[in-house]
N, C-alpha and C positions, 0 to 999 in steps of 0.2 A: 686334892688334885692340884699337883704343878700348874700355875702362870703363865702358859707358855704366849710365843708371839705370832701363833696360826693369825691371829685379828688383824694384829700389825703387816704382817706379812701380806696378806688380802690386799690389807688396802692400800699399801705402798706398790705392789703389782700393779691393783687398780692405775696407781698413779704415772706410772711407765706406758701407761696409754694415750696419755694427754699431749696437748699437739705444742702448748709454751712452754718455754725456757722455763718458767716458775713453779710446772707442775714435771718438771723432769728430776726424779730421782731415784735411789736405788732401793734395793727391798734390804733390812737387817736382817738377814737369815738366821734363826737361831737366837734370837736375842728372848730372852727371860724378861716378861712386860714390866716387871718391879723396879728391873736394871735400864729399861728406856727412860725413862722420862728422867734424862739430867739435865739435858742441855736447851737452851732455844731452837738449835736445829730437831733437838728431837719434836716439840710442839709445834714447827713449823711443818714440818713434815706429818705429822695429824690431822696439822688443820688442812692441810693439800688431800690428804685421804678424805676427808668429809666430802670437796666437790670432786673428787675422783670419783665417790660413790654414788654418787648423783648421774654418771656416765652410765651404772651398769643398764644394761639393756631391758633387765624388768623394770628397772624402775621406772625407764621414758616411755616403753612400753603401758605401762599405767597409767602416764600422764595422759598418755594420749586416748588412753582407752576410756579413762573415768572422768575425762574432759568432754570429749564428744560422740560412744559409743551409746548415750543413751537421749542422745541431740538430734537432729535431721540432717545432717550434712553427709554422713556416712551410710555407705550400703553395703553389705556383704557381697561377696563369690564364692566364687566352686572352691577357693580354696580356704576360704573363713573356716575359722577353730566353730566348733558348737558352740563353746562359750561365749563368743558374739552372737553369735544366730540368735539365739535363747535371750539374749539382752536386748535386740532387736527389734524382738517379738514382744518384749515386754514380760517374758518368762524367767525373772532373775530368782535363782535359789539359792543358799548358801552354799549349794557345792559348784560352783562358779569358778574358775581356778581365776578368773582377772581380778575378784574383790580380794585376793592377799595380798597381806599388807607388808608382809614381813621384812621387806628389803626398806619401807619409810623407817621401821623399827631399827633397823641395823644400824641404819645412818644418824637416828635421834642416836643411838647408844654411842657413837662416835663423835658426836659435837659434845655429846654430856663428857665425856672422856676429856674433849681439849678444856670444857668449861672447870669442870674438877679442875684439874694438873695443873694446869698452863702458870696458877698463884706460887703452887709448891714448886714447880720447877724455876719460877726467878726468885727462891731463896736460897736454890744452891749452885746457879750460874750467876755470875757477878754479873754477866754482861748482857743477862737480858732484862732490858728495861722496862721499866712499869707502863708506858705508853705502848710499847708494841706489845706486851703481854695482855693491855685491854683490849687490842686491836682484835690478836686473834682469839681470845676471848667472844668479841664483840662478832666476829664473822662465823665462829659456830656457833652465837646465840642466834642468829639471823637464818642461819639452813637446820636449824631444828625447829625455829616457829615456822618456818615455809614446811616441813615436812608436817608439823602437826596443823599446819592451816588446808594442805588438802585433805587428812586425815577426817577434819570435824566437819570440811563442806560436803564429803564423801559419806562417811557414815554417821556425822553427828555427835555421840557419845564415844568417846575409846578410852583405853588407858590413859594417863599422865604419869611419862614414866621419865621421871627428871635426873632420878641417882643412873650411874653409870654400873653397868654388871662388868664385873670381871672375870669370871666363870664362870660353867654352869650347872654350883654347886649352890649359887644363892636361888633365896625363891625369888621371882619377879614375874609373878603368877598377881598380874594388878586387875582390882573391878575397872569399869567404867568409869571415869568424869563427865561430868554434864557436858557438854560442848561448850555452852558461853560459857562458864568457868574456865573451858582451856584457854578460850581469847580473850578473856579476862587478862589469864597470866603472857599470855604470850602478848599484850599491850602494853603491860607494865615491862616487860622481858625487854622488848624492842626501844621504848623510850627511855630506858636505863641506858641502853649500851648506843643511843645516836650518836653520841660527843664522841665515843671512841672510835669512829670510822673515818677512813680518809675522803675527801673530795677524787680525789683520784689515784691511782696507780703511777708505777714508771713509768707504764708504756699502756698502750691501747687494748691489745689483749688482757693484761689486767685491769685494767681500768671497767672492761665489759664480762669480764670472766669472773672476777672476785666483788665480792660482798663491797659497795660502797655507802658511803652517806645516802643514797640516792635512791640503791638497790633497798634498802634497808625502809626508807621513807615511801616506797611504791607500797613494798608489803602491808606495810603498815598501815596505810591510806586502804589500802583492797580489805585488810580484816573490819578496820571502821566501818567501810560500807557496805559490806556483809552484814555487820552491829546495826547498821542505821544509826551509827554516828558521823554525821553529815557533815556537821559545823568540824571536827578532828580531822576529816578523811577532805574536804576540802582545803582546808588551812598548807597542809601537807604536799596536797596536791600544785599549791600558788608557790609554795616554796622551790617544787622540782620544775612547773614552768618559769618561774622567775630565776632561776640559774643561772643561764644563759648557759649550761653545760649540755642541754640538748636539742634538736629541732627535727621537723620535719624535712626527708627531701624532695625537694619541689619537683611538681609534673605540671608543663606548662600547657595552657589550653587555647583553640583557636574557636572563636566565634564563627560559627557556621548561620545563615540564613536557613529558613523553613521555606518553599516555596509552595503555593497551591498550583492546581493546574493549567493556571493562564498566566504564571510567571512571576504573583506578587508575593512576597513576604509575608510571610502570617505568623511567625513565631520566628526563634535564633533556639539553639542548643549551641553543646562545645562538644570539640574533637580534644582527646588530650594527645599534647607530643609523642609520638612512637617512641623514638631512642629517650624520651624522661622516663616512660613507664617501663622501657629495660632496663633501665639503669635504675629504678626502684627495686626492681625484680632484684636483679645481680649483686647490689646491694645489701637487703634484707635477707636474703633466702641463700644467696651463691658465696658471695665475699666471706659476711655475718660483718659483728662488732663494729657497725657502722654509726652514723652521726644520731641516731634515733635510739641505738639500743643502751639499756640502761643497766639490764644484766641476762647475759643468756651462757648459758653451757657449753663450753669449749671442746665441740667433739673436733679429732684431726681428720684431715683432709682427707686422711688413708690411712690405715693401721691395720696390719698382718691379726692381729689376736683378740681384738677388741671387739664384742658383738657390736651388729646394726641394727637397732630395730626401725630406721627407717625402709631400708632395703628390705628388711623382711616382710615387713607388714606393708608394703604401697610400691614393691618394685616391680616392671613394666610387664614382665615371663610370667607371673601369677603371683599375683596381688593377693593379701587375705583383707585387706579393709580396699573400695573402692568409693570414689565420688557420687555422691545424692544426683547428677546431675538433672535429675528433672524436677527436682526441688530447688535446687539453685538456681535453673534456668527461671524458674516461674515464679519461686516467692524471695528466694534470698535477691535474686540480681535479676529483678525483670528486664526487658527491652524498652526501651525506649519509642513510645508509639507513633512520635513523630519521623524517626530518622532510628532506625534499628543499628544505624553504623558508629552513631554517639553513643558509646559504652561508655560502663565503670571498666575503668583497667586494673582492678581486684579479680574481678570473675574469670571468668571463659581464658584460658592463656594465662592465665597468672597462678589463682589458687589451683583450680582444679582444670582440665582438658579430656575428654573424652572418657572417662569413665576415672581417669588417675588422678589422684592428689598432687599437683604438680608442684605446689611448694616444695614437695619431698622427695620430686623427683626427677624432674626439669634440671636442666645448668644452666638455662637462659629463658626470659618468656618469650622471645617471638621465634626461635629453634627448635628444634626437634631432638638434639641430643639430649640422654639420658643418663642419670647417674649409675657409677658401676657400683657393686659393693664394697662397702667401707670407705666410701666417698663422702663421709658425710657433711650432712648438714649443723648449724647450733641447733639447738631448742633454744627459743627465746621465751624468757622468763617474764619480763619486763619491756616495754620500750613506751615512748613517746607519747605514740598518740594512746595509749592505753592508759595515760595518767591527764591526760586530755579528755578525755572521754569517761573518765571517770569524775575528774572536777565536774564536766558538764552533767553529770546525773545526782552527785551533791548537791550541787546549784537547783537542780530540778527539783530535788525532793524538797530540799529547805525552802524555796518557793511554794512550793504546792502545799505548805504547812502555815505558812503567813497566812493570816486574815486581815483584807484579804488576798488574793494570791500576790505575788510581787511580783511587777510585769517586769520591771527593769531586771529584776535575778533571772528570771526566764528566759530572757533575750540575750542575756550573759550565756546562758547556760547553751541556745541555742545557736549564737556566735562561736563558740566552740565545736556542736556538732558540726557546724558548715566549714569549719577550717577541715575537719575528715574528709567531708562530702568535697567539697573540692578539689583537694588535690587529687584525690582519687575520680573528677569526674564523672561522680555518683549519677545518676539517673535520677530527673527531677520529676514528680507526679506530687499527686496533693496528700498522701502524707507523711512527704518533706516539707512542702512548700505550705508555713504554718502559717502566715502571712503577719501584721501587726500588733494584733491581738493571739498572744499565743495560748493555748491550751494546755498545761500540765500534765495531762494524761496522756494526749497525742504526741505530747515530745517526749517522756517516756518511755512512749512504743519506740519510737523511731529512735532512742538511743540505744535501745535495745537490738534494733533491727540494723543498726549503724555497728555498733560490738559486731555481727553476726558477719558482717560485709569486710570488715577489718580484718579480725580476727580467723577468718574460717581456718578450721583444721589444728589450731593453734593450743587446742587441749583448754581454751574458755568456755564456750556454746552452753555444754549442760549447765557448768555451774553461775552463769551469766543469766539462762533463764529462773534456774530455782531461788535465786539471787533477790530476779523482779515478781517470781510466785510467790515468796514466802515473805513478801514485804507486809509491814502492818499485819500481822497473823493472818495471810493469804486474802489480806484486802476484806476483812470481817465486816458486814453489815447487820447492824443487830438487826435493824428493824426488819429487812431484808430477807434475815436469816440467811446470809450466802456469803460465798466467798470471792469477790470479783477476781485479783488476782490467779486462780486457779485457772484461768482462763490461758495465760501463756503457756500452762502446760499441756490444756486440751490443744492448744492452736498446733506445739511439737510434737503430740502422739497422730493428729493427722498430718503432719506433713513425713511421719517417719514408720508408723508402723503400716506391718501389711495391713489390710481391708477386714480380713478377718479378724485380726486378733484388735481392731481399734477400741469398738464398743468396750469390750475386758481391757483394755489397760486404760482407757480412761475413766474407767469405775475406780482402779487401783490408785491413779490421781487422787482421789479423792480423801488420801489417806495419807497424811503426812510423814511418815514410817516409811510410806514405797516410794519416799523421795531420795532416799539412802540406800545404801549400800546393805547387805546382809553379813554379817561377820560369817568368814570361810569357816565352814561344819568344823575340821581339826583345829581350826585354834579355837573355836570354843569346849570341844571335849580335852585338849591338853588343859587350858584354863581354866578350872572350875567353877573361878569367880566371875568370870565371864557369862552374860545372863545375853542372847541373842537379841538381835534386832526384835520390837515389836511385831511388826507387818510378818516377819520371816518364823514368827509363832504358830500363827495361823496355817502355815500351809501344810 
C-alpha cells in the first residue's frame, strides 16, 4: 500500500483553523509522505499539526468529559447524550462512546512522527539547525507525555506506543503498560528535552500557545505529584514561581465591619473590587493568554469550519452538560454566614450562573451577553495558580512525612493556599481558618477543596480527587484494616450521584479498577492483546 499524505493533509487543515500567524499554513495536497519530510519547513509544519490536533473537538470534548463528568460540579439535561447520564449514575460500561481514546492516539502518532524525522530531516537541509531541530523535537516530546498523562490518570494501563505508524499495513496491535512504567518514561522523556525549550516565544500568543520551558516543567511537576514525588514536583514548582515570568492578577479588597443589632462591631469580612473580579474574568476566560497563563490551547475567536465543543456542550438554547448548582452553592462556595454579600468571586457570576457553565459561556462576569458559536474560548492547560497550589500540596505532604510534622513546611505550604483564598476573596469558616498550629490533614482537605474552587469546570476535579484518594495506597491502615483516603470519593459520590443509585456506586468505590476508565468494547475486540479493564470484567 502507497504512502499517501491523507495524515498530512488532516492535519495541516487542522492547522488552517488556528487563530496565530504561527499556526497559519497551507495543506500540501498530494504530497507522497516519503517525499515530505525534506525541509525544516516541512517539520515545522508537523509540529504545528500536533497542537492543531489538540483543537479537534473530540478531543476537548474528552477533556472535559473525563475531567469532570464523573466529579460533582456537573449535572445533566434534557438534552445530555446517555453516555453522561449513565456516567452520572455511576453506570459506566465499556460501550460508553466518551472513554475513546482514539483521537489521544492519533496525536501520540503524530509527535512520534515529528520525534522520528525532525534528526533525518537536518541531514538533508543544510539550514536547519541542531538547536531548533531539539526544539521542535522537544515540543512534541512534551504533547505526547500530556496526551499519555491523561491516558494513565484515565484508565491507568494502556498501550505505550512510542514508534510512529505509517500505514495501515503494520501491526500496532500493542498489550497494555503498567501506568507507572508509562510515567516512568514519560519523566525521563520530559527531563531530557528541558534544555531544549525556550523561555519564551516572539510574541505572546506563542509564548502561551506553544510548548515552553515552563509549560514543560508544570507537566512535569503534575506527573511527580501524581507519583508522590514531592521533593521533584516541588523543586520544579519554585523554579516556575521564582521566574518572575508569571503572577497572579490582583482583585483588590475592602474591609467591611460586622455589625450586631445595637450597632457594635463584632467581626470585619472583605468585599472584593467589582471591576478587579471583571477584569479577572475578561482576562482568564474572554481575552485568554494573559499574565497567569502558562500554556493553554489557542482556539480563534470565530471560525467558519472548525467544531465547538464549548458551544456544544454548555450553550445557553440547550445545553448537554449543566451546573451542579446546588452543590456549589452549598459545598464547593458556601455563603458566608456573617454577610452573605462577602462572596468568593470564583462562584455565582463567574464560574457557573444559573444552571450554565459560565466560564464557557459568559463574555463578561457581571453581563448578561452570551457567546455565539465558534466564538470560542482557550482551554487552559496550565496556569499560575495551578503550580501554586500544587507547590502548596508538596509542601504539605513532605510535611506530614517529617517526624515530627514540620510546622514551618506547613505554614509554607499554607501561605500559599491563602495567596488563592485571597485574591479570590474566599469565604472564611474554620476549615480555612487553620490557626497557628496547623494540621496536615486539614490542610489537605482545604487544598483540595481550594483546586475545586479554582479550578471548577477546568477538566481537573476528577482527577484532583482520585489524585488525594489514591495517595499512600488509598490512605491504608493495617491495624485499622481500612482505607481512610477512600473517603474523598464517598464524600463525591454524595455530592454527585442520584439518591438512588448512591449506596451502589459507593460500594463500586471500593474497588480500585472503578476508579478508571473501561477500555471502548471495539478497541478491545480489534485488539486482541488488549485484555479489559479489571472492574469492567465483572459486569
Amino acid at each position: 500500500m502507497q504512502k499517501k499524505s491523507l495524515y498530512v493533509i488532516m492535519v495541516l487543515m487542522l492547522a488552517l483553523a488556528a487563530c496565530s500567524d504561527w499556526l497559519d499554513l497551507k495543506p500540501y495536497d498530494g504530497v507522497v509522505e516519503d517525499d515530505y519530510w525534506k525541509t525544516k519547513e516541512d517539520v515545522h509544519s508537523m509540529v504545528v499539526g500536533c497542537y492543531s490536533s489538540l483543537l479537534n473537538k473530540t478531543m476537548v470534548s474528552s477533556f472535559i468529559y473525563w475531567g469532570e463528568a464523573r466529579a460533582d460540579m456537573i449535572a445533566s439535561t434534557a438534552a445530555s447524550s446517555s453516555a453522561l447520564m449513565y456516567i452520572i449514575r455511576g453506570e459506566i460500561t465499556p460501550e460508553n462512546t466518551i472513554v475513546k481514546w482514539d483521537e489521544f492516539y492519533t496525536t501520540i502518532n503524530q509527535c512520534s512522527k515529528v520525534i522520528e524525522k525532525a534528526g533525518l530531516v537536518k541531514e538533508l537541509d543544510q539550514t536547519f539547525d541542531d538547536k531548533l531541530c531539539r526544539q521542535y523535537v522537544a515540543e512534541a516530546t512534551v504533547i505526547r507525555s500530556l496526551m499519555y498523562f491523561y491516558l494513565v490518570r484515565s484508565f491507568r494501563d494502556v498501550p505505550l506506543v512510542l514508534k510512529a505508524s505509517d500505514d495501515d499495513t503494520q501491526d500496532y496491535y500493542y498489550a497494555k503498560t503498567n501506568g507507572e512504567a508509562i510515567l516512568d518514561t514519560l519523566t525521563i522523556h520530559l527531563e531530557k528535552v528541558l534544555g531544549d525549550l525556550p523561555i519564551a516565544y516572539d510574541n505572546n500568543d506563542q509564548s502561551k500557545g506553544r510548548i515552553t520551558c515552563w509549560a514543560a516543567m508544570a507537566l512535569l511537576a503534575d506527573i511527580y505529584l501524581w507519583q508522590g514525588s514531592y521533593e521533584r514536583c516541588s523543586e520544579l514548582c519554585k523554579q516556575i514561581i521564582g521566574s518572575g515570568q508569571f503572577s497572579l492578577i490582583p482583585v483588590s479588597r475592602e474591609m467591611v465591619p460586622v455589625l450586631d443589632n445595637t450597632g457594635l462591631t463584632i467581626d470585619t469580612v472583605y468585599y472584593a473590587n467589582t471591576a478587579d473580579a471583571d477584569y479577572l474574568f475578561d482576562q482568564l476566560y474572554v481575552v485568554g493568554n494573559c499574565v497567569e497563563s502558562i500554556f493553554e490551547l489557542q482556539f480563534p475567536k470565530q471560525h467558519e469550519s472548525l467544531g465547538d465543543p464549548f458551544y456544544d456542550l454548555f450553550n445557553t438554547s440547550r445545553p448537554k452538560i449543566a451546573s451542579n448548582d446546588l452543590v456549589l452553592d452549598e459545598v464547593i462556595f458556601p455563603e458566608d454566614e456573617r454577610d452573605k454579600e462577602a462572596k468568593d468571586v470564583r462562584g455565582s457570576g463567574f464560574a457557573y450562573n444559573n444552571g450554565y457553565v459560565w466560564k464557557y459561556v459568559g463574555t463578561s462576569r457581571s453581563g448578561n451577553t452570551m457567546r455565539i458559536e465558534r466564538m470560542f474560548p482557550h482551554w487552559i492547560v496550565y496556569r499560575y495558580a495551578d503550580v501554586i497550589l500544587m507547590q502548596a500540596e508538596a509542601l504539605n505532604q513532605l510535611a506530614m512525612r517529617s517526624n515530627p510534622n514540620d510546622m514551618a513546611t506547613l505554614k509554607d505550604a499554607y501561605s500559599l493556599v491563602r495567596q488563592i483564598r485571597e485574591r479570590a476573596n474566599a469565604v472564611e469558616n474554620s476549615d480555612s481558618e487553620l490557626g497557628d498550629v496547623i494540621n496536615g490533614k486539614a490542610l489537605e482537605k482545604l487544598i483540595l477543596d481550594e483546586r475545586a474552587r479554582e479550578f471548577a469546570f477546568e477538566g481537573k476535579r476528577w482527577y484532583d480527587v482520585l489524585r488525594f484518594a489514591r495517595r499512600d495506597s488509598y490512605g491504608y491502615n493495617e491495624t485499622e484494616q481500612e482505607y481512610a483516603n477512600r473517603e474523598y470519593l464517598m464524600q463525591l459520590a454524595i455530592n454527585s450521584a442520584p439518591p438512588e443509585k448512591l449506596a451502589n456506586l459507593q460500594v463500586k468505590y471500593t474497588d480500585s479498577w472503578f476508579h478508571y476508565w473501561p477500555i471502548y468494547v471495539s478497541t478491545v475486540e480489534v485488539n486482541k492483546n488488549l485484555l479489559q479493564n479489571e472492574f469492567y470484567l465483572q459486569q
